[in-house]
C-alpha positions, 0 to 999 in steps of 0.5 A, spaced: 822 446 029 821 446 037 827 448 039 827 453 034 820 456 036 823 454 044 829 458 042 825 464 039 820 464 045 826 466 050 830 470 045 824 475 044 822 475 052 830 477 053 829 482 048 824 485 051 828 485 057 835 486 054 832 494 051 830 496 058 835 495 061 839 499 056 834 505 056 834 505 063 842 505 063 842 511 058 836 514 063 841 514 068 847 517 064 843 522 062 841 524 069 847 523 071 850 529 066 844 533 066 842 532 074 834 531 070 830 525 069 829 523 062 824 520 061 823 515 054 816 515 052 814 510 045 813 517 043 820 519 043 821 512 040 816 514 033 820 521 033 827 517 033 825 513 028 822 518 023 815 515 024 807 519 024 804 518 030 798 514 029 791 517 028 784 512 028 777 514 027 775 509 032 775 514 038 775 509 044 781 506 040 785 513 040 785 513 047 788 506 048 793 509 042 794 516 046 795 512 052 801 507 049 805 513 046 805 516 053 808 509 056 815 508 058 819 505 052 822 500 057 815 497 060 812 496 054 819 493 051 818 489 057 810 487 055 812 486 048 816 482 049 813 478 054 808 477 049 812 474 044 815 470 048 808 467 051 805 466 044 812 463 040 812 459 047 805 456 046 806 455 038 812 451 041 808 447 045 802 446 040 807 443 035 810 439 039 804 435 041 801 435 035 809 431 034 807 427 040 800 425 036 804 423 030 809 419 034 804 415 038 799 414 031 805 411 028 
């Protein structure tokens, strides 16, 4: 289970990395044909997919959506993915010192 949520854990944070580096690729081939940057937004991201854009009531928390939708997509992919990896990291090591417990009360 350790290793497996150890292998997770860098899966997630290469993933994040990984995806940037591919729209950043394909930014530049777009640049390069066009002669304009492109920029990839999250919202471009919910437009390619086919998926609404998010509405809230609370309005403090619109602000911080609106403000999510307008980032780069290769930045938030790098920051999504480096949570992951931080959380997946941390239950990694919670379950692998609750494993040394038990071996130590055998």
């Amino acid at each position: 289970m350790i290793k497996f949520l150890d292998s997770l854990s860098f899966a997630c944070g290469a993933a994040g990395f990984l995806t940037a580096a591919v729209i950043l690729f394909f930014q530049i081939v777009q640049w390069l044909k066009l002669g304009a940057w492109i920029p990839a937004t999250v919202w471009d991201a919910f437009v390619h997919f086919g998926w609404d854009y998010p509405f809230v009531t609370w309005l403090g928390v619109q602000k911080v959506i609106d403000f999510i939708m307008e980032s780069s997509l290769g930045i938030t992919s790098i920051i999504i993915g480096v949570i992951a990896a931080f959380f997946l990291n941390k239950l990694a090591r919670e379950a692998e010192s609750e494993d040394a417990g038990k071996r130590l009360n055998q």
